[in-house]
N, C-alpha and C positions, 0 to 999 in steps of 0.2 A: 405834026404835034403828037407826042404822048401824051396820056394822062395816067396816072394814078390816083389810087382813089386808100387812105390810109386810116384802117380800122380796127382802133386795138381794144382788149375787152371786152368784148360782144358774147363771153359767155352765159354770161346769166339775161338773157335777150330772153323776153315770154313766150313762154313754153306754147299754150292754148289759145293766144289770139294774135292775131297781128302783134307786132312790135312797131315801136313809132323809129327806131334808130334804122331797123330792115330797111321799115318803108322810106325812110326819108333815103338810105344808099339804093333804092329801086329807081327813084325817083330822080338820080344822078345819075348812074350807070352809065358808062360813055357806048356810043351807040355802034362806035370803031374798032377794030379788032386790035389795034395799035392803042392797045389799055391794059391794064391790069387794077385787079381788088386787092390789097394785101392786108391779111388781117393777124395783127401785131401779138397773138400770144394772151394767153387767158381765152380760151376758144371757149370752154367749155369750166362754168362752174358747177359744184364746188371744188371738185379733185381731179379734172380731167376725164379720161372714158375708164372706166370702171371694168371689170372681169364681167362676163354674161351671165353669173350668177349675183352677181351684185345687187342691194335694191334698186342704188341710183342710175346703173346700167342703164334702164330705159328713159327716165328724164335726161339724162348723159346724150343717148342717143337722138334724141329730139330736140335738142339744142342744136347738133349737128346740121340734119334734119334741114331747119327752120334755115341754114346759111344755107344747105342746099338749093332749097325751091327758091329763095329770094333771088338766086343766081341763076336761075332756070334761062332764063333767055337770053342769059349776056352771053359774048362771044369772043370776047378778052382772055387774059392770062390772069389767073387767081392762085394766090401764093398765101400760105400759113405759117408758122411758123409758134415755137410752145412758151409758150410762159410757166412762172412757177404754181398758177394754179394746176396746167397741164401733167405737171408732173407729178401729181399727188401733194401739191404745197410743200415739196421739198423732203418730203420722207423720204426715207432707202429704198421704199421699192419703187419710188418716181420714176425710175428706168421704163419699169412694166407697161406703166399708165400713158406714157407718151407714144412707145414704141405700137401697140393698141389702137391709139389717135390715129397716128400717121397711115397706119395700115386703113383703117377704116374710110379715113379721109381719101387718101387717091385713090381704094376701088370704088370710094362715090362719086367722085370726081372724074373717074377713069383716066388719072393720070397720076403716073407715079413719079412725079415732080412737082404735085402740089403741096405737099409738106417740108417743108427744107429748115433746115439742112438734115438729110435722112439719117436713121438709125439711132437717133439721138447723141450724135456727134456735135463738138462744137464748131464745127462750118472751118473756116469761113468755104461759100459755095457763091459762086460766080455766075450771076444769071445773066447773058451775054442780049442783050435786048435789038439794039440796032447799033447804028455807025458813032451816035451821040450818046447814048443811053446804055449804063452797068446796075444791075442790082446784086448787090454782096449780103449774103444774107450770114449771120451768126446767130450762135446759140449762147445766150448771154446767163440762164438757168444752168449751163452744163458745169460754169464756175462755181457757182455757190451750192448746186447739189448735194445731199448725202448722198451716201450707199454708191450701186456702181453706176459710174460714167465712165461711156464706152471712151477710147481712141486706140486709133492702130488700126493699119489695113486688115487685121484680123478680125475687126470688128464691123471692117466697115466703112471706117473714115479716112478721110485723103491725109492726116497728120498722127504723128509720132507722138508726141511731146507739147508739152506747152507753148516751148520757145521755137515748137515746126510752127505753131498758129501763127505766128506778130509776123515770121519770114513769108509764110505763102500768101497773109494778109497784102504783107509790103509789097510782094510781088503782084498779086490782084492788080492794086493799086496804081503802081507803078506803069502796067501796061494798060491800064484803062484812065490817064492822066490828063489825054487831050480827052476826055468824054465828060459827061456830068456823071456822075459817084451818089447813089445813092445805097447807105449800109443801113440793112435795117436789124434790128433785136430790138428784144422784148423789155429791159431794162433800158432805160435812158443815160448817157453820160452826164447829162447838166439837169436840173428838174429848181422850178420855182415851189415845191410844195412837199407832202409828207415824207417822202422817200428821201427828197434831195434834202431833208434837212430843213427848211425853213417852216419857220412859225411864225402868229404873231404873239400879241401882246395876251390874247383871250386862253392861248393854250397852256401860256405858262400859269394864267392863273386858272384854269379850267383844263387839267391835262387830258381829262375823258373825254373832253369832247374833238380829240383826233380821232376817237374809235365813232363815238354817238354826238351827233348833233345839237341836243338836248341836255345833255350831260351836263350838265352847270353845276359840280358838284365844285367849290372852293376850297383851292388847296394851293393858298398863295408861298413861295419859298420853294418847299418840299416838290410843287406842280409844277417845278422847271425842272425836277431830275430826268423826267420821262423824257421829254425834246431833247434835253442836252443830252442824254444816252445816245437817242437815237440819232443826234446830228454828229457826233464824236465817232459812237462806239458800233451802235447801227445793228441792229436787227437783220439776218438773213437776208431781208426780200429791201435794206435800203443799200442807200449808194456807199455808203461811209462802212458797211461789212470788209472787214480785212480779204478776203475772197475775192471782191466785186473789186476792192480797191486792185489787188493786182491787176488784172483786168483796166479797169477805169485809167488807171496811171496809162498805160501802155498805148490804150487806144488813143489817150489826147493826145501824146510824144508823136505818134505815127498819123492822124489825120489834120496837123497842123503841116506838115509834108507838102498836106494835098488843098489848097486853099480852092473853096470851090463847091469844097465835097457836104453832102447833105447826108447826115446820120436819124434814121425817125424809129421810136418807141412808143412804146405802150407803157402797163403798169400804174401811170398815175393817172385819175382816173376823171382828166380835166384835159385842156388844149393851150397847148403850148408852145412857142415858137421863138427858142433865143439865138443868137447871134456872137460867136466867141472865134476867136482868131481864125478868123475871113472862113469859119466854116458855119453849116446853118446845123441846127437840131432842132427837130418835132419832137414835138408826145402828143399822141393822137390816141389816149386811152379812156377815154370818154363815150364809150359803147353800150354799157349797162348802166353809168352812174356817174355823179359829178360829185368835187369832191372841191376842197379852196386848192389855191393860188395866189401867191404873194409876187410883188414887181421887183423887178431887180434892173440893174444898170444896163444890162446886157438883153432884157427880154424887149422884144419886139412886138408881143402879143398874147397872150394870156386870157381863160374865160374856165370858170368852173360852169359849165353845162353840157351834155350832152351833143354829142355831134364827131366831126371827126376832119381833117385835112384832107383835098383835093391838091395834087399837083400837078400840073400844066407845062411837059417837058418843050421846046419849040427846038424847031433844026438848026436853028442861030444861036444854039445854049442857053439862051435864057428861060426863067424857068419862075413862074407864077404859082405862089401856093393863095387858099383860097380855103376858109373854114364856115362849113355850115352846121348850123346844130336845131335842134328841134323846136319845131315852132307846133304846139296843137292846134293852132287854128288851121294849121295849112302843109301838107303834107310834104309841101316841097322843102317844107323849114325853111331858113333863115339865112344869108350869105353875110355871117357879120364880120369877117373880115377878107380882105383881097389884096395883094401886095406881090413886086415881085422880087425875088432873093435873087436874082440877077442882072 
């Protein structure tokens, strides 16, 4: 058996004392070396790792820090990967800020294959695990980016062009068909919640309170421009961005191919688990903060709290996900849901 252990958002994790998200993945850490931690992008809020003159430089680097020592004794494969807070939240010079990360991250790590996919390229990068088991890792931020984003062996990365990406994607794919497929990036393709679009009845008439909780400001008619923008038109960092849609379109066309294949994000900042032509998707971005969740036809499990996905690869394919999220009474939290996608 594999296991992974899937943990996105964990940037803004407390600085100065324990964290209860650390502690509760301390507390699961698989004990086998036939494991890996992957943590899904938004490493480090607010803006990523900052220049050493920066002020945030040093809180920046104590975020790091705190994922370091939490991982201090495991003896697994730990994999990262950037989200758009990494990149400076999508400024021009987001280039700077991740490529920093990466750096900083594998000489902590002492490996220079814990940031993937490197150079701030958009991957795809094919992590070869065992006989049953692929992790394909993409750069789902390199799409919607400002300013420059690397490609080209001159820079660095294994593709040319947009249309090299879908081909050596296919090709990944293709040769890892009899295995279990698991593609991970920082954005989600399906989300029950802000990014993906959905609201309910409270936002149209409370549009502020997508940002603030509280926000109970009434603004019945006019409070449904904001949703419907973002469910239509879409904001940078949602699914519906003309940018991400490139992207989004392409990767449903190509992992409907592969019936089987388990795609898992970050970003929304809840736990999620839907089910759409014979493929699975996670969102396991629920590390620093929980956020709503709304049901749909297709969702399998859903919970605005804290916590994150466990999967459970076995040598007969089949494959057990498994979500715990934080409990204060008890440091091991909570195992509220268990199911197997295979």
């Amino acid at each position: 058996m594999y296991e992974i252990l899937l943990i996105g958002d964990s940037g803004n994790v407390k600085r100065k004392q324990p964290d209860e998200l650390l502690e509760l993945m301390k507390a699961h850490l698989p004990s086998s070396k036939d494991s890996a931690v992957i943590f899904l992008g938004d490493n480090v809020y607010p803006k990523g790792l900052p220049a050493e003159d920066d002020v945030l430089r040093e809180d920046a680097e104590t975020v790091i820090i705190n994922h370091h020592k939490a991982l201090a004794d495991y003896n697994g494969k730990v994999i990262f990967i950037s989200g758009n807070h990494d990149w400076n939240k999508g400024k021009e010079d987001g280039i700077e800020y991740v490529l920093r990360q990466e750096h900083y991250i594998n000489k902590l790590f002492n490996n220079n294959e814990t940031y993937l996919p490197a150079n701030g390229c958009p991957g795809p990068k094919e992590v070869i695990i065992n006989d049953q088991l692929v992790i394909v890792a993409i750069n789902t931020q390199w799409w919607v980016q400002k300013g420059f984003r690397p490609i080209g062996k001159h820079e660095g990365c294994d593709i040319e062009n947009e249309n090299d990406f879908f081909t050596h994607l296919e090709e990944i794919l293709e040769r890892n068909k009899n295995k279990r497929i698991l593609v991970i990036g920082h954005y989600p393709i399906y989300s029950n919640s802000l990014h993906g679009g959905k609201y309910s009845l409270k936002h149209h008439l409370f549009p502020f309170t997508l940002y603030k909780k509280k926000a109970f400001l009434p603004l019945p008619l006019v409070g449904s421009l904001l949703p419907l923008y973002r469910k239509f038109f879409g904001a940078r960092e949602d699914l519906s961005h003309p940018r991400f849609k490139v992207l989004r379109k392409k990767l449903k066309v190509i992992f409907k191919k592969y019936p089987g294949l388990i795609y898992a994000a970050g970003h929304e900042h809840n736990l999620q688990f839907i089910e759409k032509y014979q493929n699975n998707f996670i969102v396991s971005g629920a590390a620093s903060k929980a956020t709503y969740v709304v049901d749909s036809k297709h969702s399998r499990f859903g919970i605005s709290a804290k916590g994150f996905f466990k999967l459970k690869f076995y040598d007969d394919l089949k494959v057990k996900a498994e979500v715990l999220i934080v409990d204060e009474n008890n440091v091991a939290g909570e195992l509220i849901y268990e199911g197997w996608m295979f």
